[in-house]
FIVO-291565 format. One line per 3 residues: number of its first residue (from 1); for each residue x, y, z of C-alpha. Coordinates in pm, 1 decimal, always signed. Example, Ala and Ser with C-alpha at 12.3 -4.5 7.8 and 13.67 -1.06 7.14 Angstrom:
1) +1230.0,-450.0,+780.0 | +1367.0,-106.0,+714.0 .
end
This chain:
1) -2652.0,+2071.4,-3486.3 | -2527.8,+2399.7,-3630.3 | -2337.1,+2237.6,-3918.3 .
4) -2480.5,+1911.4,-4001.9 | -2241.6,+1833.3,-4306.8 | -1935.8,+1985.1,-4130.4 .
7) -1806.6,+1583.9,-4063.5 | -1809.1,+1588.1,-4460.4 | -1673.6,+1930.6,-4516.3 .
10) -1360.0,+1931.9,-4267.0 | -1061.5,+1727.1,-4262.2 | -987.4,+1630.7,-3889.7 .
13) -688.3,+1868.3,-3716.3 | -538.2,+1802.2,-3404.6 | -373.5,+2075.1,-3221.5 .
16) +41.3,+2171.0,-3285.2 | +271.3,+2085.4,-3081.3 | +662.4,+2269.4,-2957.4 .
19) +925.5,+2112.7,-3153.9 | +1108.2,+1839.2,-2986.2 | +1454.5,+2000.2,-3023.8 .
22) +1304.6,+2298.7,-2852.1 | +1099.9,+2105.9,-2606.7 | +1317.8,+1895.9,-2447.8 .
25) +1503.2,+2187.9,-2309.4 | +1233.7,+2235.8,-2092.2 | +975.2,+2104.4,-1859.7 .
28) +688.6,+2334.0,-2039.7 | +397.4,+2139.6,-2180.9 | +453.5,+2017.9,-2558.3 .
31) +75.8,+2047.4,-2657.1 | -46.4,+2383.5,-2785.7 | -440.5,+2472.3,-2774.3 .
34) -632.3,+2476.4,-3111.4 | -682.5,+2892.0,-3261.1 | -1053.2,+2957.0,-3166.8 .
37) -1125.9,+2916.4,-3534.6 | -1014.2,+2587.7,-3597.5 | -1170.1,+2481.0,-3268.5 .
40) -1537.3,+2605.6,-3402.5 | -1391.9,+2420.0,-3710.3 | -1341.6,+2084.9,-3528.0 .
43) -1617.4,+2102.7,-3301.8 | -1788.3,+2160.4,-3567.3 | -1751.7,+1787.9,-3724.7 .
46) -1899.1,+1612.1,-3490.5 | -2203.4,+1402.8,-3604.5 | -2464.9,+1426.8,-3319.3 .
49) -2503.6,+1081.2,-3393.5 | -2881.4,+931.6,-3328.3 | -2660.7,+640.7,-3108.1 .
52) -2333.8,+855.1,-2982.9 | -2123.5,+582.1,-2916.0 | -1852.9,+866.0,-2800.1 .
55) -2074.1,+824.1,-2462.3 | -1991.3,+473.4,-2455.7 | -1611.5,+523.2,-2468.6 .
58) -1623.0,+791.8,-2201.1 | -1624.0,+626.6,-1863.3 | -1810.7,+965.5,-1775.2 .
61) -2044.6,+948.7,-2019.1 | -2012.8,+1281.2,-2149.5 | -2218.3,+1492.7,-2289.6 .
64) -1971.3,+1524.7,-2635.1 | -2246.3,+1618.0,-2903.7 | -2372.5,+1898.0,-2690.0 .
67) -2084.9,+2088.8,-2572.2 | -1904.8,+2030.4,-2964.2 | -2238.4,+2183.6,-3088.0 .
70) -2186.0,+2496.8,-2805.3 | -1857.4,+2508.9,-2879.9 | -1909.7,+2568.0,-3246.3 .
73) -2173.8,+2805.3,-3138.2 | -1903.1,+3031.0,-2991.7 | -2124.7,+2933.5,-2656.9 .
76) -1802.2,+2872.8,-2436.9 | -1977.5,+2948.6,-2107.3 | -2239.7,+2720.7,-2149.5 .
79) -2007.6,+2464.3,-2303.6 | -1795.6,+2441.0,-1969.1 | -2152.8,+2437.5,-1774.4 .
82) -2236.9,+2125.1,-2009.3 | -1864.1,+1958.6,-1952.8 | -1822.1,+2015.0,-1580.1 .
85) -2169.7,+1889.0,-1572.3 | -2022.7,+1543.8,-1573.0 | -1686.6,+1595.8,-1521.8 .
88) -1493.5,+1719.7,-1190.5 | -1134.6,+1781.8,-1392.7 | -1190.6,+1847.7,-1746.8 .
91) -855.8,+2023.9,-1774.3 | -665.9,+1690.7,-1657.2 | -876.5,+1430.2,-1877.5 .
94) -833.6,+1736.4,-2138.3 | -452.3,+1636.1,-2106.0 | -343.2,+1333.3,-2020.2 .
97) -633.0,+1099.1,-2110.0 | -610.2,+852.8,-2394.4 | -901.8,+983.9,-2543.0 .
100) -1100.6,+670.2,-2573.7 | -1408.0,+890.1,-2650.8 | -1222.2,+944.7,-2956.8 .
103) -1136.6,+570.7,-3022.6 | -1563.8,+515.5,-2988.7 | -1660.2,+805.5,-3269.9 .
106) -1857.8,+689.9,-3491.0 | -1591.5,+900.6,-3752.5 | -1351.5,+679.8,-3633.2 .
109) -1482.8,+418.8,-3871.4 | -1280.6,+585.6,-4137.3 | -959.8,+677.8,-3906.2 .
112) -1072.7,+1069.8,-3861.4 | -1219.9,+1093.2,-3571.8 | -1395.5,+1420.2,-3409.5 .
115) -1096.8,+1602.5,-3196.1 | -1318.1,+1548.6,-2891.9 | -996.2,+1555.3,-2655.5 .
118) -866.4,+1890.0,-2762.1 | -1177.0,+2055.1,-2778.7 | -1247.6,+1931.2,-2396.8 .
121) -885.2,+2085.1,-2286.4 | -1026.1,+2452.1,-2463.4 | -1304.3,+2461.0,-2307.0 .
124) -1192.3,+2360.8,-1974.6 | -894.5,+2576.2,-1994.7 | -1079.1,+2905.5,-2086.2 .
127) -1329.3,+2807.4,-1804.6 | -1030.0,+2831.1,-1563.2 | -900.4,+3156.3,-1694.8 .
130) -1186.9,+3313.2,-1648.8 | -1176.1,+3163.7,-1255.8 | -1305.0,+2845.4,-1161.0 .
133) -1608.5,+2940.8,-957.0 | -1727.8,+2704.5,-657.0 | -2010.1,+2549.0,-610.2 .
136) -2113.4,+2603.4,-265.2 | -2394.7,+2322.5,-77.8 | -2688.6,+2543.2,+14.5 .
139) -2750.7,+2313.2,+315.9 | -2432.9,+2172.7,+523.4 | -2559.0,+1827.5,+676.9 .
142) -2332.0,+1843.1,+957.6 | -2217.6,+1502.5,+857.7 | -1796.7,+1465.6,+833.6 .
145) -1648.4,+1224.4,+568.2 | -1314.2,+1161.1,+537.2 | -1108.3,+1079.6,+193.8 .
148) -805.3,+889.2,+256.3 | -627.8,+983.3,-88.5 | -590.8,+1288.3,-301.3 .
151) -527.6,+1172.5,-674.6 | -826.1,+1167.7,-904.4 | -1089.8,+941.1,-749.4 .
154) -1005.7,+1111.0,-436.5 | -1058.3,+1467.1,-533.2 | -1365.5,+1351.7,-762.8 .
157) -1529.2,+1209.2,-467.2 | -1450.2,+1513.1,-274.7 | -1578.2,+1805.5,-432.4 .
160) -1925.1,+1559.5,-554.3 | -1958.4,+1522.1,-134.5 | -1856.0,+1911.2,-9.9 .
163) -2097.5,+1986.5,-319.4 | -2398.5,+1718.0,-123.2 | -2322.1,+1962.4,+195.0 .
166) -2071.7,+1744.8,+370.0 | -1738.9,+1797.1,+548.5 | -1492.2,+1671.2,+377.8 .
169) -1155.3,+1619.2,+479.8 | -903.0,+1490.5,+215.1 | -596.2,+1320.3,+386.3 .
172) -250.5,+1264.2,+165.4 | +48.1,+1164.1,+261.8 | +243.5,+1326.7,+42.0 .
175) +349.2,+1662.9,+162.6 | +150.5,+1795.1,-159.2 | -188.3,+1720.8,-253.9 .
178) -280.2,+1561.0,-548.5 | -173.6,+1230.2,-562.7 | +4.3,+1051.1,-936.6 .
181) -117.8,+1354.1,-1061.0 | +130.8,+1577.6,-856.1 | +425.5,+1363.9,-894.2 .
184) +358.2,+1092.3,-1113.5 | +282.4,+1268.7,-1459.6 | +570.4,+1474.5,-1614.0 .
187) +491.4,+1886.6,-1612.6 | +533.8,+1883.3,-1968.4 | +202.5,+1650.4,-1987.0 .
190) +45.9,+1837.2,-1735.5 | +185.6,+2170.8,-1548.9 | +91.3,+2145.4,-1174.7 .
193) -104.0,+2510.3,-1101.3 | -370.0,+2340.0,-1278.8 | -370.6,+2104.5,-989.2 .
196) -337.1,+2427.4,-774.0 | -653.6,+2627.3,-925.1 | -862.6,+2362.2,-887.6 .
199) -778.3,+2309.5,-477.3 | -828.7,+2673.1,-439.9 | -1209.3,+2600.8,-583.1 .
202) -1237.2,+2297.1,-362.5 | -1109.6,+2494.9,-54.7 | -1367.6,+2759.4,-135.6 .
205) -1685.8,+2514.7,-175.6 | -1570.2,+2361.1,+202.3 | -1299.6,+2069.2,+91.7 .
208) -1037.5,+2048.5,+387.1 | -672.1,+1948.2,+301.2 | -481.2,+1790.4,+538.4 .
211) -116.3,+1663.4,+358.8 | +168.4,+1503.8,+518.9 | -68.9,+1236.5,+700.7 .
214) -32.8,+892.4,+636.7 | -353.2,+733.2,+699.5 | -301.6,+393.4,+865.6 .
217) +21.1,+483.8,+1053.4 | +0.6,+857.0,+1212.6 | -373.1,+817.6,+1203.1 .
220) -533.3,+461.0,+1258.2 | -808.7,+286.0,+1109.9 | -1019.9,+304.3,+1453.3 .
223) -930.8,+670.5,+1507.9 | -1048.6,+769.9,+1143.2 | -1365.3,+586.2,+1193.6 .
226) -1459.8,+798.4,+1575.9 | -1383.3,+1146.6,+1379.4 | -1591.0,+1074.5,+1064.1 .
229) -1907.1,+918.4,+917.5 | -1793.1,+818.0,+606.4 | -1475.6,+707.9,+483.4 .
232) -1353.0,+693.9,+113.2 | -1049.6,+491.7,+42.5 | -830.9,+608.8,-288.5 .
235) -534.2,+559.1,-184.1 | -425.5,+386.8,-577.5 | -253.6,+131.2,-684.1 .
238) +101.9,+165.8,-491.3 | +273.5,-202.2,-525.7 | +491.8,-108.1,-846.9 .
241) +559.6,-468.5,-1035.5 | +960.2,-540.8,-949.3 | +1206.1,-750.1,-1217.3 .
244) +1241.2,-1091.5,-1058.0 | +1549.0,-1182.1,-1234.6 | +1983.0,-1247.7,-1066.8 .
247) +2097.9,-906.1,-1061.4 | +1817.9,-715.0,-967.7 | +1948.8,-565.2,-610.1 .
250) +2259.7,-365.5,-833.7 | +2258.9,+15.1,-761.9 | +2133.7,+180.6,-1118.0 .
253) +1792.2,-5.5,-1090.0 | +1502.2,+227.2,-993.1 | +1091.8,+180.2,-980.9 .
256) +940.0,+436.1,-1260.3 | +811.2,+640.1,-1000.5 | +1085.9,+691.6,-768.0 .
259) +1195.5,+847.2,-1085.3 | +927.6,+1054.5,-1218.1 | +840.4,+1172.2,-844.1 .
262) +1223.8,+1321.1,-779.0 | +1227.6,+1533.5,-1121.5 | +854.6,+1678.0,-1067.3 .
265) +997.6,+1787.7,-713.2 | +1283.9,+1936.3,-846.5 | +1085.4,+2098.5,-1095.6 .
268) +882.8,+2216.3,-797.7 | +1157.8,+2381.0,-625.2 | +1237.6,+2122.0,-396.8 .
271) +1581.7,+1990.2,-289.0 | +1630.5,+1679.2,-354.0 | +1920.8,+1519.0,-216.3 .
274) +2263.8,+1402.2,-403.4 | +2271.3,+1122.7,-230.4 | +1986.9,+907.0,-367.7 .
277) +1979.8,+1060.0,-675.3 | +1823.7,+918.4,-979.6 | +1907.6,+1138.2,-1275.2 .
280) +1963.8,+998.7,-1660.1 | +2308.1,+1267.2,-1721.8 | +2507.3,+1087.1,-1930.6 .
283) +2376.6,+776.3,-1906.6 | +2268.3,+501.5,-2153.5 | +1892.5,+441.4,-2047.5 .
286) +1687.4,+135.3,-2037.9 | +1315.3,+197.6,-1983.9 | +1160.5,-173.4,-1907.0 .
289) +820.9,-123.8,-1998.2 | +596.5,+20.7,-2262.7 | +322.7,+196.1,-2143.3 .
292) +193.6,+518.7,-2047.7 | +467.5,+552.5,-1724.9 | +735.2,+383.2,-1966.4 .
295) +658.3,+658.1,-2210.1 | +690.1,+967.2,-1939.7 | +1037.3,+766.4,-1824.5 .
298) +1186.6,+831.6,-2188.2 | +1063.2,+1193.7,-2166.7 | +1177.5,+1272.7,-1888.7 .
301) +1538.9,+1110.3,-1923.3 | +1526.8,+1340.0,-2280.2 | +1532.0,+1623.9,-2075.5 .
304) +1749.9,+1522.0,-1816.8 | +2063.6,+1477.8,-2116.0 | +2048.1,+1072.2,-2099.9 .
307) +2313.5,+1006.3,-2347.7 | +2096.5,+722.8,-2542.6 | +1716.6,+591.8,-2388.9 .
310) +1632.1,+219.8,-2529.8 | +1245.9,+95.7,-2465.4 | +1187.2,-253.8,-2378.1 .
313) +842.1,-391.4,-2411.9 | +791.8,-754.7,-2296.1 | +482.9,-823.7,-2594.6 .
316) +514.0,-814.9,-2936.6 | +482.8,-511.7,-3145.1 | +118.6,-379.3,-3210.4 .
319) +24.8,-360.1,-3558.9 | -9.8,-78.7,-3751.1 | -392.2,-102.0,-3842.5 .
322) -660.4,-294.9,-3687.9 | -708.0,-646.2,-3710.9 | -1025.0,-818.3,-3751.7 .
325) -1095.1,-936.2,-3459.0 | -1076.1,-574.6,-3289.1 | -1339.8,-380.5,-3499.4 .
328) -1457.3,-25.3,-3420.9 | -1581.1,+81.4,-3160.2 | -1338.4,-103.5,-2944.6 .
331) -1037.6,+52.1,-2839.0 | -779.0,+23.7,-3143.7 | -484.1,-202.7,-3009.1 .
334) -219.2,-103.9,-3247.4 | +90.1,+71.8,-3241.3 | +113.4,+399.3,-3164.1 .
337) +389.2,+676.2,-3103.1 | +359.9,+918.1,-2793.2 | +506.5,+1249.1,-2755.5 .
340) +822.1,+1133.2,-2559.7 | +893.9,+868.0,-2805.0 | +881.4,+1120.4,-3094.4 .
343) +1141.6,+1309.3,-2916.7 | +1416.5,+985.9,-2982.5 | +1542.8,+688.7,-2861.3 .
346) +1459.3,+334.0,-2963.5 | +1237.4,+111.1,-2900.7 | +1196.7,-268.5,-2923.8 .
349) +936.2,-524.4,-2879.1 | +897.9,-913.9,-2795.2 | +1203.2,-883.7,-2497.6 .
352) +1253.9,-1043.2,-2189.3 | +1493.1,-961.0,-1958.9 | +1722.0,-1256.6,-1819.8 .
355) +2008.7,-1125.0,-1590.1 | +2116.6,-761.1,-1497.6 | +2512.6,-748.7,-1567.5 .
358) +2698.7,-564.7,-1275.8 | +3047.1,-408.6,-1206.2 | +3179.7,-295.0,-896.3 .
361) +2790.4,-340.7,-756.3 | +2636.9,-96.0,-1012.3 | +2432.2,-201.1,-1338.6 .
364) +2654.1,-243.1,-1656.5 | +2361.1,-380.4,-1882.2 | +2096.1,-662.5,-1951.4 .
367) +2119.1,-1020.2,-2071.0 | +1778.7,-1037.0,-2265.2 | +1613.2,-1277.0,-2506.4 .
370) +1315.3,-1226.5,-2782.4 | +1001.2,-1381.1,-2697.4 | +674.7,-1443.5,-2933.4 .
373) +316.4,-1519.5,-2856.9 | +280.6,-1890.4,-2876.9 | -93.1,-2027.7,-2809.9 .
376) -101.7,-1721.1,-2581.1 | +192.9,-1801.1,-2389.9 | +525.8,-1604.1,-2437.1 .
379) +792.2,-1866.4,-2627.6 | +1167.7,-1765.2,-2622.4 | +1324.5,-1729.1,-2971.4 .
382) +1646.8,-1954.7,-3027.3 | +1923.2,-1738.6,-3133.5 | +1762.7,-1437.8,-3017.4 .
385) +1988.7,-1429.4,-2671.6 | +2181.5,-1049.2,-2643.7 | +2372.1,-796.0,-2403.3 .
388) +2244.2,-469.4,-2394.2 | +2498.1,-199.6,-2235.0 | +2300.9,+22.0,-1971.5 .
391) +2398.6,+297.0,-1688.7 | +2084.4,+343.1,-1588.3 | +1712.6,+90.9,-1541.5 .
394) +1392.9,+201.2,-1496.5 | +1107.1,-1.1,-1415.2 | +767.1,+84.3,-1585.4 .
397) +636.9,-247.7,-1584.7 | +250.7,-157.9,-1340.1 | +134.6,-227.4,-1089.4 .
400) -4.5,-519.9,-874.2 | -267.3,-323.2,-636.6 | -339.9,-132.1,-372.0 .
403) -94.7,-113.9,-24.6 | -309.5,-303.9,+201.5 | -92.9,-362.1,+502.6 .
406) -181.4,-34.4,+694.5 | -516.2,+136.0,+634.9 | -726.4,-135.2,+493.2 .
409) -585.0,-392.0,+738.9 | -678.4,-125.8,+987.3 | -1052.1,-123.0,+913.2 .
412) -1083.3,-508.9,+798.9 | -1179.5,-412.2,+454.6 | -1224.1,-757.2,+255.1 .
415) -1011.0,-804.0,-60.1 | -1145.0,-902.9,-443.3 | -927.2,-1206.5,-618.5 .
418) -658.9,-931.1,-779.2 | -567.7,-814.8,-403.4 | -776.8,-497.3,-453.2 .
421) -1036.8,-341.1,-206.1 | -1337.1,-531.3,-259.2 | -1646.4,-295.8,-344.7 .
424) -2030.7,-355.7,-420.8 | -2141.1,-21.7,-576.8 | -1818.1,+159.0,-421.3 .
427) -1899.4,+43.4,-76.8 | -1603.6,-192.9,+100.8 | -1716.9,-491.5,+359.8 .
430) -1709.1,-287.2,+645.8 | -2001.5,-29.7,+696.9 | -1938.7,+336.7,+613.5 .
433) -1623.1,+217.5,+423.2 | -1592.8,+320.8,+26.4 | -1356.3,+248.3,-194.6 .
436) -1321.8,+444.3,-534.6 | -1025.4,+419.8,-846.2 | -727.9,+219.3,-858.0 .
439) -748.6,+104.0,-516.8 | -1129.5,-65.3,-581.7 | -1023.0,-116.9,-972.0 .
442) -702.7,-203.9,-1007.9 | -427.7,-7.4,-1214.1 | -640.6,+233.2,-1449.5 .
445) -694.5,+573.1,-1629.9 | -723.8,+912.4,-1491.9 | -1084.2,+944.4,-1609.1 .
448) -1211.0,+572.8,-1482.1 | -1049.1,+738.9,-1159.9 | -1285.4,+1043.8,-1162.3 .
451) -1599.5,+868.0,-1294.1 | -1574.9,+626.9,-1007.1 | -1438.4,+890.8,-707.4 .
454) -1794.7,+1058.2,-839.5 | -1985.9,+687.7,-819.9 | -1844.9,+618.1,-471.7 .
457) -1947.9,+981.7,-364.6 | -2298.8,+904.8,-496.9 | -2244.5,+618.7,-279.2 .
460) -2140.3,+773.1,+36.4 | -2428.7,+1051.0,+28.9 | -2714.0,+730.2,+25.9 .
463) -2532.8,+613.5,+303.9 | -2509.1,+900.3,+509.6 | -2909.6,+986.3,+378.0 .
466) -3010.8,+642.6,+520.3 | -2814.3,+679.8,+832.6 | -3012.2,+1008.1,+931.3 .
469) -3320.8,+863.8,+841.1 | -3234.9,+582.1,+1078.8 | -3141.2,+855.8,+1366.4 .
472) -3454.0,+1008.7,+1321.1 | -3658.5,+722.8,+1337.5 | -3523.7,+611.4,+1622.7 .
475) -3552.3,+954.9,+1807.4 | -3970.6,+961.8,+1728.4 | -3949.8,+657.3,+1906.8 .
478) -3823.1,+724.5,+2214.0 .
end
């Protein structure tokens, strides 16, 4: 390593972000990039550890120490060679990922870990500014594999098989490519022309886009399978969880993404209708659920003018530090505070929704009651029974799996125990079949999506290997 005592001589920095009186008068992204001198700086900590347990926290396993170590080097070319090495999207994980890399470093021990996710983000954004360059196959196979699916999985798995020399024909049935990551994350996470850069690579290196087709209903199963030698299924995880409580059919309730999905259209010049609306003006906001979709609900109603936005989380709130029983490297389950809920609002823990209170059909608010871990099961709390006014409730509560009445009914593919596609090594029941990211996995993050759209690709390219062999074997036979 350039600096070996630079983990002892530097204090950890993250990058600065817009204020949030000034940001939430925008859709911009919050998150600045790190000067070029404090990113040498940062990079600059990182141990090159004899074990780097970073690589065990990365679903990608990448290759951390040596593109820090470039990156302090002032080596940014090489850096992005090292990163894109093992990952297809560097500039999304470089955004939106929880960083679990981080959570893994062995500085993490003492709380400062090595700013591993904002030194990805600079060196995949400076890659794209410069123009993100395809990789062409030298050899085309002549072999056609379709991807039923265009978020993360489904573009990883895409650009690894065009890469291997293979047609590849992406299907989406969104009128936009790009799957959750189009219209499911906020632009001020993550602005879409990075979405839009990368397609224009993948268009380049031979990657056919076909959106506005719903796979399984104005294409079948059978039909798919005559046109193509491969199919890859990552289609996600589309059955939101609902709120099974008296009440629930009262106009004012919406499903997180019916949410998210209208604003990034509007934000993409669409029209979206008045009728059907869902829009936080004015209105006293209940986000029901305290994750990661909860999080981008209460940003985005921030922007929209919601005149107050209360989160409800069902479990009880994580503590502050560690406990005992969830040392380093595991992930840290404590609390934590994300961009949106630094912005305002409240936020409360330990409550279950009882009843949704209606007037004149709409939602007026929410009976609730506090609930505490007991032996593992949630306990109500005597005494702990309130109304909480609301205009306005969105559901951000996950998801159950994978749609599996249309495509995957189509082609027979067998199901695991959680209702997802059931894989062995990304391949489904049915021969030729694949199955990568939250469709084969069950709700996830963005990077498991991309390490195992890259796994199933791997997977696909054996498959289609074997099946020439087999062709040609059989030919020197007759």
């Amino acid at each position: 390593m350039g600096r070996p005592r630079g983990f002892l001589e530097i204090r950890r920095s993250k990058p600065g972000e817009r204020p949030p009186g000034e940001r939430v008068r925008d859709w911009r992204e919050f998150e600045h990039l790190l000067p070029d001198a404090a990113l040498k700086e940062q990079a600059a900590r990182c141990m090159d550890c004899g074990v780097p347990y970073c690589h065990d926290g990365c679903p990608l396993t990448n290759l951390i120490p040596e593109w820090n170590d470039l990156v302090y080097q002032g080596r940014m070319e090489d850096a992005a060679a090292s990163l894109h090495a093992t990952n297809n999207f560097p500039e999304i994980t470089g955004r939106v990922c929880p960083a679990p890399c981080e959570a893994s470093c062995v500085l993490n021990m003492t709380g400062e870990p090595v700013t591993i996710k904002a030194v990805e983000r600079a060196i995949a954004d400076a890659a794209l500014a410069e123009g993100a360059r395809p990789r062409r196959a030298a050899v085309r196979t002549g072999k056609k594999v379709a991807v039923v699916g265009s978020g993360p999985a489904g573009l990883a798995a895409a650009q690894e098989l065009a890469r291997r020399g293979h047609h590849v024909v992406v299907f989406e049935k969104d009128d936009r490519i790009g799957g959750l990551l189009r219209y499911g994350i906020p632009d001020f996470k993550m602005e879409k022309p990075i979405i839009d850069r990368r397609m224009e690579q993948m268009r380049q290196e031979g990657v056919e886009f076909r959106p506005g087709v719903h796979v399984g209903v104005d294409i079948t199963g059978a039909a798919l399978q005559a046109d193509h030698d491969a199919i890859v299924l990552a289609g996600g995880a589309g059955r939101p969880r609902d709120l099974g409580v008296p009440g629930r059919e009262l106009d004012g309730i919406h499903f997180a993404m019916d949410f998210l999905t209208q604003q990034n259209r509007r934000n993409a010049g669409d029209h979206v209708p008045a009728e059907g609306a869902i829009l936080a003006a004015g209105k006293r906001v209940i986000v029901l659920g305290g994750g990661d979709t909860g999080s981008d609900c209460v940003g985005t109603s921030h922007r929209q003018g919601a005149a107050s936005v209360l989160s409800l989380e069902l479990l009880p709130r994580p503590p502050d530090e560690r406990r005992a029983d969830n040392p380093w490297p595991q992930w840290p389950l404590i609390y934590r505070t994300s961009s949106s809920h630094a912005e305002g609002g409240e936020r409360d823990f330990g409550v279950m929704t009882k009843r949704v209170l209606g007037k004149g059909g709409r939602v007026v608010g929410l009976e609730t009651v506090g609930v505490e871990l007991d032996g593992g099961r949630l306990r109500e709390r005597p005494g702990s029974e309130r109304t909480i006014p609301a205009d306005l409730v969105l559901l951000a509560m996950g998801f159950l799996g994978p749609v599996t009445t249309d495509i995957v009914a189509q082609l027979g593919c067998a199901l695991d125990a959680r209702g997802n596609v059931a894989t062995v090594r990304g391949a489904t029941s049915v021969p030729g079949v694949f199955a990568a990211g939250d469709m084969a996995r069950g709700q996830s993050l963005v990077v498991w999506a991309i390490a195992e759209g890259r796994r199933a690709a791997q997977a696909v390219d054996r498959y289609l290997q074997a099946e020439a062999q087999l062709s040609s074997s059989s030919a020197s036979i007759a």
